[in-house]
N, C-alpha and C positions, 0 to 999 in steps of 0.2 A: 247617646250622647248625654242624657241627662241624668242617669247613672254613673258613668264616667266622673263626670261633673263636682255629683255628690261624695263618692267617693274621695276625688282629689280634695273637695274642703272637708272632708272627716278626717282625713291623714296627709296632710299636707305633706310633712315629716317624714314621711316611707317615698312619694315622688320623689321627693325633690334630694333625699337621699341616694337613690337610684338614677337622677339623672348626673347627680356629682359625680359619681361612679364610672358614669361612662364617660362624663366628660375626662376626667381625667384620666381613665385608663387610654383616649384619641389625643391626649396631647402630653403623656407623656410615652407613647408608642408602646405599651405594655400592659399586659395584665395586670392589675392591682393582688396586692398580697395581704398579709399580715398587720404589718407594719404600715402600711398606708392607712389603715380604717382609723386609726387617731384624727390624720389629717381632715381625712372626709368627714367625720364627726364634726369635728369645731366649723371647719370651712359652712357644713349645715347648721350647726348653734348661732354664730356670726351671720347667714343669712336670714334666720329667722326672725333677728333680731332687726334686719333689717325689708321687714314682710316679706322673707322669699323673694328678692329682688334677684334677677338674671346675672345680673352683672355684679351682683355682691357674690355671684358663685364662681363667676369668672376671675374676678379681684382676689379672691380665696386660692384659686386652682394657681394663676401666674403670681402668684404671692406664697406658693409653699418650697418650701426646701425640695423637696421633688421636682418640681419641674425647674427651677430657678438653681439646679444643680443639674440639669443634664448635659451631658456629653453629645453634641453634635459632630457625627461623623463630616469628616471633610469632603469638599466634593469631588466626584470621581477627575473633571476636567481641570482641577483644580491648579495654577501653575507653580511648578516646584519654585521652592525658596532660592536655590544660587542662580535661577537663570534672571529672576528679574525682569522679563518679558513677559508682554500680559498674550491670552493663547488665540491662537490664528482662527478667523471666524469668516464664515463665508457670505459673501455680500449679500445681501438682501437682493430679491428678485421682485419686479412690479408686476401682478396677473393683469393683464389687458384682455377684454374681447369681449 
């Protein structure tokens, strides 16, 4: 642990690089490419500037043209537009015993 440690405050910069990375390749459901590593860049210059803060990474990630332009698939139950009927769900059951 205390090599771990040391390491993380020698290069702060390569962490916390790495963990932008994966954050953002889990929330935008893909492997990051080419063109993504500008983002990841700044998104790390901007937390540095704000000591490596967790949430200045998060603020970064749902703050990029990347994730803030994805396409959400609709949901598979989803109710068609001409019926205007919300969809048929089955009552809830109470476990007794």
């Amino acid at each position: 642990p205390d090599e771990l440690r040391d390491a993380l405050l020698r290069e702060p910069e390569r962490f916390v690089r790495t963990l932008t990375e994966e954050l953002m390749t889990y929330a935008l459901g893909r492997s990051l490419e080419f063109y993504d590593m500008p983002v990841v860049r700044r998104i790390v210059d901007e937390a540095a500037r704000e000591d490596y803060r967790f949430s200045s990474l998060v603020l970064g990630i749902v703050g990029s043209d990347a994730f803030r332009m994805l396409e959400v698939p609709p949901a598979a139950d989803a109710v068609s537009s001409d019926s205007g009927a919300a969809p048929e769900t089955e009552p809830a059951t109470s476990r007794e015993g």
